[in-house]
C-alpha positions as CSV (number, residue, x, y, z in Angstrom):
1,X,-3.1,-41.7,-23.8
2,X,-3.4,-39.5,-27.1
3,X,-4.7,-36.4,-26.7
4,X,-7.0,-37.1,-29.1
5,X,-8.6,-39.1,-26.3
6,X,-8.8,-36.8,-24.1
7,X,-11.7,-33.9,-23.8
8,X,-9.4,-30.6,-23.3
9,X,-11.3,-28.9,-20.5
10,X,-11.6,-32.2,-19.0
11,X,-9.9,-32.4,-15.2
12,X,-9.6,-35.9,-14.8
13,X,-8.0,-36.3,-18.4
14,X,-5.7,-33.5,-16.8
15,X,-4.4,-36.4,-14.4
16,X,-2.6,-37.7,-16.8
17,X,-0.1,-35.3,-16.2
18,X,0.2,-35.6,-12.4
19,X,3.4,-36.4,-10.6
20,X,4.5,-40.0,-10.3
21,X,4.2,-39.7,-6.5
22,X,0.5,-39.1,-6.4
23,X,-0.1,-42.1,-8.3
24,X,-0.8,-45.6,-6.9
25,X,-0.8,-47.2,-10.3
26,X,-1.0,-46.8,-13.9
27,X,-1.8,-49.2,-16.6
28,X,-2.6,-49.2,-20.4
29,X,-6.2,-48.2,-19.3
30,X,-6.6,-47.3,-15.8
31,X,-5.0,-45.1,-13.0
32,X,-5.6,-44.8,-9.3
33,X,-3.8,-41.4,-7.8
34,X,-4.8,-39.0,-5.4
35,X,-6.6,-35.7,-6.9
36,X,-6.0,-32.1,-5.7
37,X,-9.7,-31.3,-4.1
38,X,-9.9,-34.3,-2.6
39,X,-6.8,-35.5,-1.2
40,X,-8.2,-36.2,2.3
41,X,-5.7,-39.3,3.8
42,X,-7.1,-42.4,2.5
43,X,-9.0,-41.1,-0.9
44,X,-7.9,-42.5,-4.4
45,X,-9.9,-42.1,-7.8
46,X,-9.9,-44.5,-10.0
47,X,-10.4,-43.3,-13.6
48,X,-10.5,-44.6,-17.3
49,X,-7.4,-43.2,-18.8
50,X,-8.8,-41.9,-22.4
51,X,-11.5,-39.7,-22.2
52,X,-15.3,-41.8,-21.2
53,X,-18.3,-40.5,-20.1
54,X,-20.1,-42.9,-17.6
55,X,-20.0,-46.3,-17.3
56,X,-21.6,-46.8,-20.4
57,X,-19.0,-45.2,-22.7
58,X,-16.4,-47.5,-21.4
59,X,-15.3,-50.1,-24.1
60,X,-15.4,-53.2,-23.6
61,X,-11.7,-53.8,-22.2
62,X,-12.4,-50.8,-19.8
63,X,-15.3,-52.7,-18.8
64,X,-13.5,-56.2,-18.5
65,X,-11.0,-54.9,-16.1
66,X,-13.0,-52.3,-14.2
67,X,-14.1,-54.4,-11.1
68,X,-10.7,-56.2,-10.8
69,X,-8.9,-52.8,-10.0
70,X,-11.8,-51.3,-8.0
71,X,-11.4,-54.3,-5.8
72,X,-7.8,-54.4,-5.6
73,X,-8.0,-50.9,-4.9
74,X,-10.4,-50.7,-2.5
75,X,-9.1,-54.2,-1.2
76,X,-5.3,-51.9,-0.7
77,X,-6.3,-49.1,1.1
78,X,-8.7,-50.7,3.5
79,X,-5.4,-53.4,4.5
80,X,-3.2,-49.7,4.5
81,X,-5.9,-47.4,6.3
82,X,-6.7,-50.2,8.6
83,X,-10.7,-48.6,7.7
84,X,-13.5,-50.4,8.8
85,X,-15.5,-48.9,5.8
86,X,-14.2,-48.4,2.3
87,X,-16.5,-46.7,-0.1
88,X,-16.1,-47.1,-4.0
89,X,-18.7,-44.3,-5.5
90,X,-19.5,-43.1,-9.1
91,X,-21.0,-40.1,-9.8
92,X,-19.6,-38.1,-12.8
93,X,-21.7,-34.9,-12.5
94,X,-18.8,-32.5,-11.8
95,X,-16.5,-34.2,-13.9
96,X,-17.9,-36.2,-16.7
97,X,-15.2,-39.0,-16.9
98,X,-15.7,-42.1,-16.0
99,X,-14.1,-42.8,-12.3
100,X,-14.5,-43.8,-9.1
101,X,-14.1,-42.1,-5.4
102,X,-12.2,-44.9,-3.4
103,X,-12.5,-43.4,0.3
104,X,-11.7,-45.3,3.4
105,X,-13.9,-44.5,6.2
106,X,-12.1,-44.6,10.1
107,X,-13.6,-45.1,13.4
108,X,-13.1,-41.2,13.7
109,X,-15.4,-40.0,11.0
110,X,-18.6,-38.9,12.5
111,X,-21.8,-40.7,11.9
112,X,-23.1,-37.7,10.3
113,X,-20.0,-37.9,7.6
114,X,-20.8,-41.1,6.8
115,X,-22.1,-43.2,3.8
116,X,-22.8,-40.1,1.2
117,X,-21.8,-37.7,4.0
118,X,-18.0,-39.1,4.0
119,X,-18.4,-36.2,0.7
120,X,-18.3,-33.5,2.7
121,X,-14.9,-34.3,4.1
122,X,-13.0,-33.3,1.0
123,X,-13.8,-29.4,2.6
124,X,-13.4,-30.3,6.0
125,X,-10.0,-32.7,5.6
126,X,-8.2,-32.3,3.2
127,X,-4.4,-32.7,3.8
128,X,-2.3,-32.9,0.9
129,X,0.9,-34.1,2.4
130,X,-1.0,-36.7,5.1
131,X,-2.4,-37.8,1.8
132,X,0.7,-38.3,0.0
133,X,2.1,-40.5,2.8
134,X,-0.1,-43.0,2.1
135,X,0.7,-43.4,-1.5
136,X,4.0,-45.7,-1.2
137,X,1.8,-48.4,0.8
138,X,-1.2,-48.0,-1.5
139,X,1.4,-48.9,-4.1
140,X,2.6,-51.6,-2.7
141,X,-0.2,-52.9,-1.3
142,X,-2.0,-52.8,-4.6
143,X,1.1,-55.0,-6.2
144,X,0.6,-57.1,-4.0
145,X,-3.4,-57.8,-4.5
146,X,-3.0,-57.7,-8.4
147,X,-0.1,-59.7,-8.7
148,X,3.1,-60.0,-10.8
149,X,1.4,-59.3,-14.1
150,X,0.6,-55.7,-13.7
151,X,3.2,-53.4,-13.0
152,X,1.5,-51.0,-10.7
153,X,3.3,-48.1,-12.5
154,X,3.5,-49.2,-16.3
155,X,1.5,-47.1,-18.8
């Protein structure tokens, strides 16, 4: 990613930059990582590599591969968490860059931090290095689901 691409106040174009252990993968558009703020065990976003705003200023690549790696995502950490719930949600008010919240959802979460509650975990669970764990798994889980063809770290 250029940094003409990028919005220079932006914090998930700042992502780009993160170590190589936070992330899960990393392609010629998309990465999957955990994020400081929200790196509660079991939370990955998903974000559009160059600088988008919503879903609608994705191009049409970024749109053509967008489900395929939500899925295998979301399809990686529910088989690692072992989550009976995984939740894939866009909003893009606090950061306006296209991604995704991917947050598995265990038996122990209370009904009342569930569905748009599970949110108000990142202040009550957040674990940096319980979070980082999971990463390896992620990793290879994710291989796994999206096959040979995409290197899970190749950019």
């Amino acid at each position: 990613m250029s940094a003409s691409n990028s919005a220079s106040d932006c914090f998930m174009c700042g992502l780009e930059q993160a170590a190589e252990s936070a992330v899960v993968f990393r392609d010629a558009l998309w990465s999957a990582q955990t994020v400081p703020g929200y790196d509660v065990p079991g939370w990955f976003v998903l974000r559009v590599r160059r600088h988008a705003e919503r879903i609608t200023g994705l191009d049409e690549a970024e749109l053509a591969t967008f489900a395929r790696r939500a899925r295998d995502l979301v399809a990686a950490v529910t088989e690692v968490t072992g989550a009976p719930a995984t939740y894939l949600m866009v909003f893009g008010e606090n950061h306006p860059h296209f991604h995704a919240l991917v947050t598995a959802r265990g038996e122990h979460v209370p009904t009342d931090r569930r569905s748009g509650g599970i949110l108000r975990l990142a202040g009550e669970q957040t674990d940096p290095k319980a979070a980082a764990l999971l990463v390896p798994a992620v990793r290879r889980a994710y291989g796994q689901l999206a096959g040979a063809a995409l290197s899970p770290l190749s950019a």
